[in-house]
Backbone bond lengths (Angstrom), bond angles and torsions (degrees), N, CA, C in turn:
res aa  C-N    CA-C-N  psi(-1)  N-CA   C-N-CA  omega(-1)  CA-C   N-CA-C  phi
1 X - - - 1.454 - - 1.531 110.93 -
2 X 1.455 128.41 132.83 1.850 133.67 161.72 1.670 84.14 -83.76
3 X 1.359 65.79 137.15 2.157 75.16 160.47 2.244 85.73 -133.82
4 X 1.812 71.91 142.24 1.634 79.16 -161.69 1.644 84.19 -135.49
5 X 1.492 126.78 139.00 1.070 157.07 -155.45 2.140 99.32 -95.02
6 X 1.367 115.20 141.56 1.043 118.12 -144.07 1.769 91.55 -106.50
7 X 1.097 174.68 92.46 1.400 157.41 -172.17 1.395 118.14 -101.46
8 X 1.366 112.53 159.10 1.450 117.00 178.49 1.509 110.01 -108.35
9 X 1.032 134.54 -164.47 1.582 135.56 -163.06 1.522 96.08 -86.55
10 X 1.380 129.25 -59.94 1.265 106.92 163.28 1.316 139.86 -69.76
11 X 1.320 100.04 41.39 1.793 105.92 173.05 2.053 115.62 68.98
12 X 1.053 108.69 11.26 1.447 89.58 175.95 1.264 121.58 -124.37
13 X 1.179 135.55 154.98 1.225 138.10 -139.09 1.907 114.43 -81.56
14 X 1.266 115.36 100.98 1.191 103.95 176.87 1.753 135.62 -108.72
15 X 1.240 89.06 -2.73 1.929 105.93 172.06 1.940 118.04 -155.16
16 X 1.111 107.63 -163.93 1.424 107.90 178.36 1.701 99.48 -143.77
17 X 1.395 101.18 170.47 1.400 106.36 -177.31 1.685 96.52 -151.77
18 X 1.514 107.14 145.98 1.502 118.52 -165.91 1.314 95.55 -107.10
19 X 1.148 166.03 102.55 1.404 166.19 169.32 1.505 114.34 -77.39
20 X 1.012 126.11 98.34 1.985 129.00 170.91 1.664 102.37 -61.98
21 X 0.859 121.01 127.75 1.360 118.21 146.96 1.315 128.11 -40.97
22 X 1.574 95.84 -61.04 1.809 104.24 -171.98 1.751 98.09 -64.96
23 X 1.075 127.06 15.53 1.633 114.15 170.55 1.838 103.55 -95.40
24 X 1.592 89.66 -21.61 2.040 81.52 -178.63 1.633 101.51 -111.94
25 X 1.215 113.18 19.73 1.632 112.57 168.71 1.358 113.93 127.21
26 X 1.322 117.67 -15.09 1.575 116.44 -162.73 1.353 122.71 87.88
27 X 1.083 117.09 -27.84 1.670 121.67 -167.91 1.754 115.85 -177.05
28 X 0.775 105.96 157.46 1.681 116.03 -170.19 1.797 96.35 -89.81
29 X 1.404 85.37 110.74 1.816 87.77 177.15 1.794 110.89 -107.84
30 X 1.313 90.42 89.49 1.855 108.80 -164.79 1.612 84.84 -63.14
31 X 1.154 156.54 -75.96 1.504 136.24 -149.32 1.589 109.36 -53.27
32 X 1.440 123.92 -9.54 1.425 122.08 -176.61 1.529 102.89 -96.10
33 X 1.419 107.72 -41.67 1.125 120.87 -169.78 1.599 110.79 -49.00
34 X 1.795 103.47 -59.65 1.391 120.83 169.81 1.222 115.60 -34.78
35 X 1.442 118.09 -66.66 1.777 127.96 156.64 1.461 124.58 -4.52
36 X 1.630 90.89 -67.60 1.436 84.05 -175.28 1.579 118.89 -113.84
37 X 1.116 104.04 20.08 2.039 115.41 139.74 1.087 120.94 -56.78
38 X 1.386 127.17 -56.58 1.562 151.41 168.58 1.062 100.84 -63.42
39 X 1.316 172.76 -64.82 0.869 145.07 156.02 1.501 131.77 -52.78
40 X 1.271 135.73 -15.05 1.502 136.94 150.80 1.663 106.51 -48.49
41 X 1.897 96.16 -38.02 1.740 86.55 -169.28 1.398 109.46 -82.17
42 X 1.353 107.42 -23.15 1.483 104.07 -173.34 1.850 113.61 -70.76
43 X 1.330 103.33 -32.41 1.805 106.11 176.86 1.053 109.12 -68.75
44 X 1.292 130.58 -9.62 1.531 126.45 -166.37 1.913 94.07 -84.82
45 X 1.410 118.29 -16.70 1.083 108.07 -126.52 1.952 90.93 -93.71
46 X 1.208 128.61 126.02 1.843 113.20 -168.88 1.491 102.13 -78.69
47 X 1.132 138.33 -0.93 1.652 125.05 -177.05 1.699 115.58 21.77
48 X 1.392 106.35 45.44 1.739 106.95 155.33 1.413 132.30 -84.44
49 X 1.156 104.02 -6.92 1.676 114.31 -156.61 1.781 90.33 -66.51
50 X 1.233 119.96 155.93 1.244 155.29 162.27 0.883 162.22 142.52
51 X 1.396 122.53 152.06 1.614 112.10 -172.05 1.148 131.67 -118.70
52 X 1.613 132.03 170.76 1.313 136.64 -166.41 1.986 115.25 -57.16
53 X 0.989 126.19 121.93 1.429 122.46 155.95 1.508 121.58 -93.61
54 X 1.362 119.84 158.60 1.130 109.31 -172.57 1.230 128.95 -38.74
55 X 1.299 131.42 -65.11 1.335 105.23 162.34 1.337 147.67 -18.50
56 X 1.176 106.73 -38.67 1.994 109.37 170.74 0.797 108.75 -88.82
57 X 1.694 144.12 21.57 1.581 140.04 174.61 1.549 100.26 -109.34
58 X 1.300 78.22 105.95 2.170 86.14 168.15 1.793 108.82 -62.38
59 X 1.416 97.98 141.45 1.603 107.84 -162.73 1.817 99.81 154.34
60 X 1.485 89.40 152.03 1.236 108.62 166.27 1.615 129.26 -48.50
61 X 1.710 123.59 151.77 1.084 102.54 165.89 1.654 119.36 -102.04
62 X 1.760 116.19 -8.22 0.933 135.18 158.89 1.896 123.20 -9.45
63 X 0.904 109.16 127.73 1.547 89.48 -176.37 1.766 89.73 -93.28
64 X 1.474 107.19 153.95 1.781 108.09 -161.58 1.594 83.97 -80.95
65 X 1.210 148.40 -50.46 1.696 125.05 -164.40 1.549 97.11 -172.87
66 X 1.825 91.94 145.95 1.020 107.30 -177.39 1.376 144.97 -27.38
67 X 1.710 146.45 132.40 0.711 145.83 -161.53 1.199 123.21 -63.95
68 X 1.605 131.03 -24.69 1.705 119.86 166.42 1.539 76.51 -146.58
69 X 2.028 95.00 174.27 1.198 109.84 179.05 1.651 102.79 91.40
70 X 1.071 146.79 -31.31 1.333 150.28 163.12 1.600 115.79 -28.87
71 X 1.698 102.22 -61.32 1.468 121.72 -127.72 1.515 142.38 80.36
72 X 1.293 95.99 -23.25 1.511 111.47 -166.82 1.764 101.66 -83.95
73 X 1.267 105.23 172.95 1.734 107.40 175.32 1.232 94.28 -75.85
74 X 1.260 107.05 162.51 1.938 129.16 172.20 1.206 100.35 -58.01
75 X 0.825 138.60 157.93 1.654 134.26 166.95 2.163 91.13 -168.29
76 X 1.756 105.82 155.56 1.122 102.50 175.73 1.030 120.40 -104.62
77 X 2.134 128.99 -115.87 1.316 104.77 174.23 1.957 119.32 -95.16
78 X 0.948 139.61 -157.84 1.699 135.58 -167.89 1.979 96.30 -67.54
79 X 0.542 97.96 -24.68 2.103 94.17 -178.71 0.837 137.86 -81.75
80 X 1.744 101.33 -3.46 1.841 106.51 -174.46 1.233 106.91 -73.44
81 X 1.386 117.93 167.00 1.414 115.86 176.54 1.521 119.44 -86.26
82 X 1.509 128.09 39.94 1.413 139.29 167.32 1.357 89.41 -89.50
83 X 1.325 120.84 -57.86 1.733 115.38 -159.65 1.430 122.72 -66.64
84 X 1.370 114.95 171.61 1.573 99.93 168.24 1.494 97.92 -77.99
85 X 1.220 115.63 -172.93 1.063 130.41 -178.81 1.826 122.76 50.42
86 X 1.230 108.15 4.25 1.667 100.89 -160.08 1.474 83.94 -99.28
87 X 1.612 121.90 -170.83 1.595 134.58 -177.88 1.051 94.79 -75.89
88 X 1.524 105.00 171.88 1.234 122.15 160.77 1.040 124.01 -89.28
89 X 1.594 112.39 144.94 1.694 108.66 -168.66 1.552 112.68 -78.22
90 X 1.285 130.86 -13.92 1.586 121.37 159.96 1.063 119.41 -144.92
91 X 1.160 100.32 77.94 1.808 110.13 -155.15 1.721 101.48 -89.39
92 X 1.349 93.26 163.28 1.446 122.35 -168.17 1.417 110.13 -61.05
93 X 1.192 135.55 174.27 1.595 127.60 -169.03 1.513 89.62 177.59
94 X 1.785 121.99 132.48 0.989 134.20 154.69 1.537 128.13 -35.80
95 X 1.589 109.16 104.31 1.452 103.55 175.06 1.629 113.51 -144.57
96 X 1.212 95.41 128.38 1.682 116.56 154.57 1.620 123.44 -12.22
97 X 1.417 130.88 89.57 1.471 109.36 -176.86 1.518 99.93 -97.99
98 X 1.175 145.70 -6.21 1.489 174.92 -101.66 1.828 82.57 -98.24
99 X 1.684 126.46 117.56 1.277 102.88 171.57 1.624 98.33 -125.90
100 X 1.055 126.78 168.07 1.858 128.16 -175.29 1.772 105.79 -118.82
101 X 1.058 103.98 146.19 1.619 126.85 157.88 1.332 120.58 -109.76
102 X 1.410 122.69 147.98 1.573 106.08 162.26 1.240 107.55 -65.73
103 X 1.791 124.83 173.04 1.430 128.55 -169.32 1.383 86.26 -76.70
104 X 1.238 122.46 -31.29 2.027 114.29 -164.38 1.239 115.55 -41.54
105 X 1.741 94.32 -69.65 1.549 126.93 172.21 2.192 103.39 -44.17
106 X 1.363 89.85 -40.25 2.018 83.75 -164.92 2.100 79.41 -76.79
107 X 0.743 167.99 -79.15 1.630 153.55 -173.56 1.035 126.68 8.69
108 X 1.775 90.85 -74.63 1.091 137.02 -140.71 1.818 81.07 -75.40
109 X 1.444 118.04 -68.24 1.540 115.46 176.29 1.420 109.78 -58.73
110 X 1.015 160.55 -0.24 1.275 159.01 177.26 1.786 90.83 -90.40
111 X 1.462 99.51 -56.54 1.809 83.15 -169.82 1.175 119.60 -55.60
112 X 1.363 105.83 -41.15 1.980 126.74 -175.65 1.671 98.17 -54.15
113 X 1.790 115.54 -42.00 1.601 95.16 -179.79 1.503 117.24 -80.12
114 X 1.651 116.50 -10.49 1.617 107.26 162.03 1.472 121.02 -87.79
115 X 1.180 105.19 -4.12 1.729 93.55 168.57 1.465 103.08 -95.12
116 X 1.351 131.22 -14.67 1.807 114.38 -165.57 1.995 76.91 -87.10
117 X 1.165 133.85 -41.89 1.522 118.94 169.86 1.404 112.96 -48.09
118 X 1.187 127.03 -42.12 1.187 109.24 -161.91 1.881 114.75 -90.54
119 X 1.679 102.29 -25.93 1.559 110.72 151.86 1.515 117.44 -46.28
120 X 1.757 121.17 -49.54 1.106 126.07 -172.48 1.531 120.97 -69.36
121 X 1.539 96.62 -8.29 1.943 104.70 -179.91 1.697 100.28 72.38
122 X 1.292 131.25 32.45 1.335 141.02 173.33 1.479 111.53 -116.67
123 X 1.351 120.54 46.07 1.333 109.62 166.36 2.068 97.88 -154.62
124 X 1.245 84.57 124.65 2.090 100.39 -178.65 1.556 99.42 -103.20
125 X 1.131 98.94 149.53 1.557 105.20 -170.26 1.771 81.59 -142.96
126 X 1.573 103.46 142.00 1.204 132.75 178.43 1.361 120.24 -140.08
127 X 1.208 112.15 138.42 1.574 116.82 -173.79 1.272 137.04 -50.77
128 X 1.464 108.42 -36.46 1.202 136.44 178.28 1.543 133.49 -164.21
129 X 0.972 128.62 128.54 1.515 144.62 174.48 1.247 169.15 -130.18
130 X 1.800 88.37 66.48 1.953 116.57 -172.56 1.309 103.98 -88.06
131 X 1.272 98.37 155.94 1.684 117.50 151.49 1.561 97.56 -137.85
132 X 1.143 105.56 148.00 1.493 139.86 -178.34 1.675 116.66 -60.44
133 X 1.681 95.23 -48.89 1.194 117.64 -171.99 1.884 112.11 -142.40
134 X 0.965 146.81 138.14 1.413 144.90 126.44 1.751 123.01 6.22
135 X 1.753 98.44 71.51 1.960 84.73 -174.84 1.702 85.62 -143.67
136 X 1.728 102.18 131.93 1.197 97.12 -177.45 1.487 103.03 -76.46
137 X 1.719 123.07 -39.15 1.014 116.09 -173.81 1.734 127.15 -56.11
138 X 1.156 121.53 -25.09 1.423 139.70 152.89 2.000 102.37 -26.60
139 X 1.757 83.39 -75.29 1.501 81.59 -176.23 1.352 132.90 -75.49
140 X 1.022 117.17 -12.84 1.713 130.82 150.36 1.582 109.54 -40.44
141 X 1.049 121.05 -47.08 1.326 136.71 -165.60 1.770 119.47 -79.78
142 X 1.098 85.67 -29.36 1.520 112.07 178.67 1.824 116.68 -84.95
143 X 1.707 108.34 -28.53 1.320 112.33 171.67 1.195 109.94 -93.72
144 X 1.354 126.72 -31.43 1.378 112.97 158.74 1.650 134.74 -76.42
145 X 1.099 104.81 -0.65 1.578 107.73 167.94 1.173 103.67 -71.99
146 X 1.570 124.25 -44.17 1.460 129.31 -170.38 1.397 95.15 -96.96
147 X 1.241 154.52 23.86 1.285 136.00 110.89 1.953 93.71 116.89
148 X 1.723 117.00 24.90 1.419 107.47 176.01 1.166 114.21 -82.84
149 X 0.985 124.99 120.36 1.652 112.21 167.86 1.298 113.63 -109.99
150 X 1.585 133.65 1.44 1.312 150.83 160.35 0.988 128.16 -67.57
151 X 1.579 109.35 -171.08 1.756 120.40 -176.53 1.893 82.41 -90.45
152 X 1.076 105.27 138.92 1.308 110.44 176.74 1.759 113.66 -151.41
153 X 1.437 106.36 135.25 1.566 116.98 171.85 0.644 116.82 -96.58
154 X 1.518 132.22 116.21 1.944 124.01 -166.32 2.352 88.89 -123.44
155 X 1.647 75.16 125.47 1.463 84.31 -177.01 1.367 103.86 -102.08
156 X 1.359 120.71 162.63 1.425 130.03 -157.26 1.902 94.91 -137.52
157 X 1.307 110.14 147.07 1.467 95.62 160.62 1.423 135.90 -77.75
158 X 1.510 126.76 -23.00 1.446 154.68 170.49 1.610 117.85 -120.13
159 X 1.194 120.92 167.79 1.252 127.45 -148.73 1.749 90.12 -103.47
160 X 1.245 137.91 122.18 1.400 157.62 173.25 1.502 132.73 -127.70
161 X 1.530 122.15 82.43 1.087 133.17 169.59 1.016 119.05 -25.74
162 X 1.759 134.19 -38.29 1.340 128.69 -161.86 1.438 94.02 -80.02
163 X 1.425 139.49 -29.69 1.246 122.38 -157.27 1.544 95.52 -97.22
164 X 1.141 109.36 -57.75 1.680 106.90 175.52 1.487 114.97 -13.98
165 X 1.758 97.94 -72.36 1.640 94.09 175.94 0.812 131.67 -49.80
166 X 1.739 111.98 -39.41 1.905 102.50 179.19 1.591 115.09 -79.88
167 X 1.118 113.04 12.82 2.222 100.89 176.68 1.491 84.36 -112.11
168 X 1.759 140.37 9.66 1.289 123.82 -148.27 1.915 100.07 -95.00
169 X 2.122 92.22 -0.88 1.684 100.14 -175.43 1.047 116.02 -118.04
170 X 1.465 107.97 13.40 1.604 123.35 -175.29 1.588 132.35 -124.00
171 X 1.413 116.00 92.51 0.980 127.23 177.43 1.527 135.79 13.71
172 X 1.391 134.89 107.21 1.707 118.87 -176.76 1.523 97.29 43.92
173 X 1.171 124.02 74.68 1.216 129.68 166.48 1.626 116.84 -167.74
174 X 1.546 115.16 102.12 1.653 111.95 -172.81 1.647 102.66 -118.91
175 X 1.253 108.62 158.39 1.465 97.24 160.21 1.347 123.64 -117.68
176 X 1.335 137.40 125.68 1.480 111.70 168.46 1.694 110.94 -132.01
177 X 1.669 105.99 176.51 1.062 121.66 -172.17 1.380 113.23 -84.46
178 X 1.515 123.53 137.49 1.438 127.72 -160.22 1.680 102.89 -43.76
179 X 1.284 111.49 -40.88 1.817 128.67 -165.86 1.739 98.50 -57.62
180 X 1.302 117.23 2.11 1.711 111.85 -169.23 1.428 95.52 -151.76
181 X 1.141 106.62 35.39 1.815 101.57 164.96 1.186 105.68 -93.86
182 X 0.978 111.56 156.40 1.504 123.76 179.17 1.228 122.43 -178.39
183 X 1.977 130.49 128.62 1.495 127.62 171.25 1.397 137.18 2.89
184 X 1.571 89.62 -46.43 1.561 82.93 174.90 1.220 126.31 -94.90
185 X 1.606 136.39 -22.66 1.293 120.51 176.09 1.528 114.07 -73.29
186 X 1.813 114.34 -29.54 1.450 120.42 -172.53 1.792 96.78 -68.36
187 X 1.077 136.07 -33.05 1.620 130.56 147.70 1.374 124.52 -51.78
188 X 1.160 120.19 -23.63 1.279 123.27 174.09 1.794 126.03 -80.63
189 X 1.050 112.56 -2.70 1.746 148.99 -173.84 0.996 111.63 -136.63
190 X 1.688 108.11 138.75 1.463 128.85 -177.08 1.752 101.98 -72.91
191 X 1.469 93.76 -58.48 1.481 91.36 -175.86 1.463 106.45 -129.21
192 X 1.382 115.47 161.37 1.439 146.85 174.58 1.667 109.98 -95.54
193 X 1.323 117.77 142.44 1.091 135.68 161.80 1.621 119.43 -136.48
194 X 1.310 98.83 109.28 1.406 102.05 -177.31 1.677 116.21 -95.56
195 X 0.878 113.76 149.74 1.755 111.20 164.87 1.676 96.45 -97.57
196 X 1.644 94.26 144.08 1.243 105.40 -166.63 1.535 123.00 -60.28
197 X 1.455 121.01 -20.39 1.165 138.04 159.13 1.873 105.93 -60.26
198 X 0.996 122.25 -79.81 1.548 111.46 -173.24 1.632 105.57 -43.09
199 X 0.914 124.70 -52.52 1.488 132.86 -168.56 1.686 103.55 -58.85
200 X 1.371 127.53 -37.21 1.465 115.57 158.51 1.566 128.90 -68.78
201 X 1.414 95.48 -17.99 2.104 112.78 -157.31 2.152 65.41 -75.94
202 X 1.261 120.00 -75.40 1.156 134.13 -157.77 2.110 93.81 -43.81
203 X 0.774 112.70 -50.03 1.984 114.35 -170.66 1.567 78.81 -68.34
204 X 1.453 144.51 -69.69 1.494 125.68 -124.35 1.501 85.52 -113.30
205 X 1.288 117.17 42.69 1.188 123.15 173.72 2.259 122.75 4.74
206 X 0.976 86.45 54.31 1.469 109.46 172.08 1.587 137.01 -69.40
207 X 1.565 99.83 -22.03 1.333 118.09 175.56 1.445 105.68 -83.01
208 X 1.669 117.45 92.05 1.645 123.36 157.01 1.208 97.84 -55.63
209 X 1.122 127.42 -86.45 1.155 115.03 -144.36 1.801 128.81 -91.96
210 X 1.140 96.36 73.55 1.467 107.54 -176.54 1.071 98.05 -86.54
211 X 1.795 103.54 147.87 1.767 115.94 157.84 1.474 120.36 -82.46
212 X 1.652 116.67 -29.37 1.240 141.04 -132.59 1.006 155.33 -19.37
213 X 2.107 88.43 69.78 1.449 118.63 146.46 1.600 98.42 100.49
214 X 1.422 111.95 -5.22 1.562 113.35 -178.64 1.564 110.43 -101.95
């Protein structure tokens, strides 16, 4: 069992929480984990880049001059890729790096990256987490009561504009909704902050319908 300490917005201690392992897998299964890092990095990735090959270079097909007897090097017609202006000889071409997991496997690594947080003593759990209005300074105030001074992912159980906007001016700092967690951003952050509600939805695994975040 983690037993993990319960906080309120001003940082002081108001409950406890018993954490099972066997609810986030039992153990950190780093070859899955790896998996689906590499693939977070690979979807990120736009594969537009490219360029013209001979074929898409307007020009003659003429070869410019005879094959010996010149002096000159062989050369063929104006488009090859010796000349300026001609294609490139293995040019680049739009492609897909886009790779898939089953959802099991995408979980299953999502849980493994909240338990190696929660082994690492990098995850704060807080009771609750409104703002009224849109103020980053609010939420500034709120990570230092609870003592972040890091890149930190503070997960929410439902989707909330007011908070979004206010971490949207603050450094290594995102928020998202439990339904879009996933391996790779909880790797992408030092620490986690859960509200005590997401952090159970996440143990009593309640969220059907997750995308998660891929």
């Amino acid at each position: 069992m983690i037993n993990l300490a319960v906080y309120n917005v001003d940082g002081q201690e108001v409950d406890s929480l018993k954490v099972d392992e066997a609810a986030l897998g039992g153990s950190v299964r780093h070859p899955l984990l790896k998996q689906a890092i590499v693939m977070y990095h690979a979807n990120k990735r736009v594969g537009t880049a490219a360029t013209k090959s001979r074929s898409m270079v307007v020009g003659s097909d003429r070869k410019l001059f005879r094959q010996k007897g010149t002096g000159n090097a062989r050369v063929g017609n104006i488009r090859t890729g010796k000349r300026v202006g001609g294609g490139v000889t293995f040019a680049k071409t739009t492609r897909d790096f886009r790779q898939r997991m089953p959802k099991k496997q995408r979980r299953l690594a999502r849980d493994s990256a909240i338990l190696a947080k929660l082994l690492g003593n990098d995850v704060v759990v807080v009771d609750g987490l409104k703002l009224q209005t849109p103020r980053t300074k609010d939420f500034v105030g709120i990570l230092n009561n609870l003592k972040i001074d890091r890149s930190c992912l503070v997960t929410i159980s439902s989707e909330d504009a007011n908070l979004v906007k206010s971490a949207d001016n603050i450094p290594k700092v995102a928020v998202l909704p439990v339904s879009q967690l996933n391996a790779g951003d909880i790797c992408n952050y030092r620490k986690m902050l859960f509200t005590k509600e997401a952090l159970l939805s996440v143990l009593n695994k309640d969220q059907a319908n997750e995308n998660d975040g891929y």
